[in-house]
N, C-alpha and C positions, 0 to 999 in steps of 0.2 A: 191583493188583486194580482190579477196576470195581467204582464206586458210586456212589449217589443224592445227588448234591449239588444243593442251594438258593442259586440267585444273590443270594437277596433275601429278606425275607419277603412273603408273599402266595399269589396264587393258584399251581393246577398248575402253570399253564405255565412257572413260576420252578426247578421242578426238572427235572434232567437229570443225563446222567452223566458223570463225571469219573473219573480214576485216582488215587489214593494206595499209600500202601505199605501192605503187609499188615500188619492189627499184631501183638505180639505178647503172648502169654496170660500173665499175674503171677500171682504164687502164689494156688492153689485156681482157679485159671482152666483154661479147655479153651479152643482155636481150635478153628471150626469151619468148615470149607468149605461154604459154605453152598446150599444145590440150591435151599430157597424160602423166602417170604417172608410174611405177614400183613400187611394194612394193615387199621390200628386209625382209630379216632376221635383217640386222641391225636395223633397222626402229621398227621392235619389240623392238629390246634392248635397242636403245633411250627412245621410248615411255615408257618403264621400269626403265628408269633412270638408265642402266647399260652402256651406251655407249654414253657418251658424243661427241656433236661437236667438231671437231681441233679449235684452237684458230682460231678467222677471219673469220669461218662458218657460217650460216644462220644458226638460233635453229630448222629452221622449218623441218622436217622431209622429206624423198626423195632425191631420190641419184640417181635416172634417171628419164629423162625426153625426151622429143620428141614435135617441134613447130616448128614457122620461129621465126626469128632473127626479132625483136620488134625495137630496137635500136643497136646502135656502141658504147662505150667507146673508150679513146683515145689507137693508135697501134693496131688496129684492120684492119689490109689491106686486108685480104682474103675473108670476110662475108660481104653480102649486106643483107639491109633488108627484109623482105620478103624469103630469102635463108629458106628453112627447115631442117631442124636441129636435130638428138638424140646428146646429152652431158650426161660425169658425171660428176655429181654436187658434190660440198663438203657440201649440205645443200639444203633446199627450193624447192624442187620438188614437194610437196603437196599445190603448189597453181597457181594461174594463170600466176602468171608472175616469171622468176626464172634469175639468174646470172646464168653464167658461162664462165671459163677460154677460149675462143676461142681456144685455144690448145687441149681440152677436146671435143670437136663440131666431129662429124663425119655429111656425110651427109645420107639421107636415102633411103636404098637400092631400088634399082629400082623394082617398082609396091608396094611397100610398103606404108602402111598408117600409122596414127600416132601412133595407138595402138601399132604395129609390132614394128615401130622402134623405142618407148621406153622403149618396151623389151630388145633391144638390149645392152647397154651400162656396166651395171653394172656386169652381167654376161660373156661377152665380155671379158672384158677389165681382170677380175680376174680370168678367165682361159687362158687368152695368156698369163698373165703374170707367171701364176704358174707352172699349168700345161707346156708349152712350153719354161718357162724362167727360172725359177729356177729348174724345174721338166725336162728340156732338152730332151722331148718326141722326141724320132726318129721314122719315119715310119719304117715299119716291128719289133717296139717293143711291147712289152704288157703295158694294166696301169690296175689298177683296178680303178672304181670310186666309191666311198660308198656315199650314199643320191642318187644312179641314177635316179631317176623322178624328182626331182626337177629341179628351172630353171638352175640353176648352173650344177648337173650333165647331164639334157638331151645337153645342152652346148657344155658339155667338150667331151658327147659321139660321139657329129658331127663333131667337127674339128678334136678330135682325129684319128677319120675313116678318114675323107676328106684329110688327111694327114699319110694316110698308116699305120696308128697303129691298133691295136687288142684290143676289149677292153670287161673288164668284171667287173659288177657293181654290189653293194647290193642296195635292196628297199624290202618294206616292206609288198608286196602283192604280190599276182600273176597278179593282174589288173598291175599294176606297172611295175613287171619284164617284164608282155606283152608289154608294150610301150616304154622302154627301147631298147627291142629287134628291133622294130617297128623303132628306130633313129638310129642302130646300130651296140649293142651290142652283140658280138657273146655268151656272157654267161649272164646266169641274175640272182642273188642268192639273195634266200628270205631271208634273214636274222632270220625273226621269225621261219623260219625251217629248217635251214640249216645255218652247221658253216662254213662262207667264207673261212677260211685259208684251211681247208678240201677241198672246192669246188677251189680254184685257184690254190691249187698243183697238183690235178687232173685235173683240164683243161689244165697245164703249164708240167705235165710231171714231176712233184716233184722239178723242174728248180724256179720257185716262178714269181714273176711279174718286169718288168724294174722299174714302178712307181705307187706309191698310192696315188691316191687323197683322203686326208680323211675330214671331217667337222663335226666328233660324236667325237673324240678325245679320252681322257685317258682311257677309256673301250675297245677301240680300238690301242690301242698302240702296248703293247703286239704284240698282234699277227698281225698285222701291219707290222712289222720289220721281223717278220719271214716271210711274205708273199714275201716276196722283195729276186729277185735274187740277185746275187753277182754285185757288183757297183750300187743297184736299189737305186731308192729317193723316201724318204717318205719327202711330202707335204702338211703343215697343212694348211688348211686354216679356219678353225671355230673351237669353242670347243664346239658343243651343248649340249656335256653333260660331261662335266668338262676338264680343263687342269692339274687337277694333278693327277700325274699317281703313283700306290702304288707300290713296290718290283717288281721295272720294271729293267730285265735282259738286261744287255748293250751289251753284250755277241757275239751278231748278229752282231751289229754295225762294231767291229773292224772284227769278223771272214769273214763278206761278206764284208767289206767297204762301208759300207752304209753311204749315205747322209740322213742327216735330216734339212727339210728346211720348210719355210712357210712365210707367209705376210699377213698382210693388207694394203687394198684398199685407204681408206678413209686420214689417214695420211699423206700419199704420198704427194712430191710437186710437183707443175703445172708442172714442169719440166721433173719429171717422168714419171707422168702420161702423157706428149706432146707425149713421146718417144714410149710408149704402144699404145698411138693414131694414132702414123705414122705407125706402125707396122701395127695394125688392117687395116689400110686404104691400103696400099699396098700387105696386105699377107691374109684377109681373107673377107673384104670388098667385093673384086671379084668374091667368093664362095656366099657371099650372093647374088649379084646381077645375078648369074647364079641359084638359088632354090638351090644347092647343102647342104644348111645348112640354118639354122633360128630360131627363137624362139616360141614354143610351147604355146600356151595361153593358162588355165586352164578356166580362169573367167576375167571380164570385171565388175568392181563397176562405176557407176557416183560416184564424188568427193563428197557430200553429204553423202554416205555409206561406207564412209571410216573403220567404228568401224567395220563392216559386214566384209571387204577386210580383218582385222588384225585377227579377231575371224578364219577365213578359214584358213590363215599360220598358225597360232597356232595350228589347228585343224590337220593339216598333213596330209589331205587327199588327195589335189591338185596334181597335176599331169603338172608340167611346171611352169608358170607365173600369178602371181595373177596382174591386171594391174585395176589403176584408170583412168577413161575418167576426163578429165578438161571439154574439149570443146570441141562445136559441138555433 
């Protein structure tokens, strides 16, 4: 098979493609031929040599993918071949043929093709679990989300609505805020012009927000915490521009009762992750098969242009989903 290998760690240009053998699925596994592809934020920080595989992972880069079911491993009683398939993967999504835990498998939403539905996985999976599971988002609450164009916040701005909440987001244009609003958001704040914790007490009435999704981290801390009404949860889930935060006032924490909580994805055992999948599948699976929500595509690479795919997330300019075509 063809796939995404890394000469080196570093920039794009270090990936390219190679041949290996296909591998094959262990028990509670499905092989999947894979049509396409996702590229994530983590997937930079692999290719950077900052974000190693969990032990037992594939090196190969990709963490969502979307195909039929290739083969069975043993304990696989729910998936037939040919079945079509988005999974996340703990590894190997940048090539033609990939593993994955049948637990992790969703199928894909109806009228959807394979681009769509392996947008879905990774994004998915790490706003149900945060945003709704540690972040315990109730309808008629507020959240804010910081990174909103991205795929992860246009994500969290859909089920968030689709599920009765109120939500208000930073991004870093006004092309941005407009599309934000356009999935939405009833507030959209530019960040490069306007200071959010100003713009969410005036939208909230000086009251502050239930929950913050954040992904810019210790710059953001601070006033994070003050953004947060009384019992509000602050929810990390990325640090894109550092975890350590300097003469950070705890102050809020005990006066409001604030939670402070967050995860990663990729760690997780198949176990967890099963439980996040039954979840999806029963609670927001249905919303996609009605349009009510979906994943926003910026750009489409062939597998070939993969170094083009990472240079554009780096870039920040994208607006949703940066996705690789495998096949077809």
């Amino acid at each position: 098979m063809r796939y995404v290998a890394a000469s080196a760690s570093g920039g794009p240009d270090v990936l390219h493609l190679a041949r290996a053998e296909v591998p094959a699925p262990r028990a509670g596994e499905i092989l999947i031929r894979v049509a396409a592809a996702g590229v994530n934020r983590p997937d930079i920080q692999q290719r950077k040599g900052l974000y190693p595989p969990p032990p037992g992972a594939s090196p190969i880069l990709g963490l969502e993918v979307a195909g039929e079911v290739a083969a069975r491993g043993p304990d696989v009683p729910a998936l037939r071949e040919g079945d079509r398939v988005c999974a996340l993967v703990n590894g190997g999504g940048y090539a033609e043929y990939c593993t994955a835990p049948a637990t992790q498998c969703l199928p894909w939403p109806r009228g959807y093709d394979a681009i769509r539905a392996a947008a879905l996985p990774e994004t998915y999976f790490t706003v149900w679990a945060n945003l709704f599971g540690l972040g315990r988002l109730q309808a008629d609450e507020t959240v804010l989300i910081h990174g909103g164009s991205s795929g992860i916040g246009l994500t969290a701005i859909q089920l968030a609505r689709a599920f009765g909440a109120h939500v208000s987001v930073t991004a870093g244009s006004a092309e941005k805020c407009d599309a934000c609003r356009r999935y939405g958001a009833a507030e959209a704040i530019n960040y490069r012009e306007q200071d959010f914790l100003e713009q969410v007490k005036r939208w909230t009435d000086g009251r502050g927000v239930d929950v913050v999704l954040d992904m810019v981290g210790a710059p953001y801390t601070p006033r994070n915490l003050r953004a947060l009404a009384p019992d509000g949860r602050l929810v990390q889930i990325a640090f894109m521009h550092g975890s350590e935060v300097d003469a950070l006032d705890l102050m809020p924490i005990m006066r409001k009762r604030l939670t402070v909580t967050g995860s990663t994805m990729r760690p997780r055992t198949a176990a967890e992750k099963a439980v996040i999948a039954d979840a999806l599948r029963q609670r927001v699976w249905p919303l996609l098969d009605q349009g009510r929500c979906g994943p926003v595509i910026h750009a489409v690479f062939p597998l070939d242009a993969v170094a083009q795919a990472h240079a554009l997330m780096e870039d920040g300019a994208h607006i949703g989903k940066i996705m690789l075509r495998v096949a077809g």
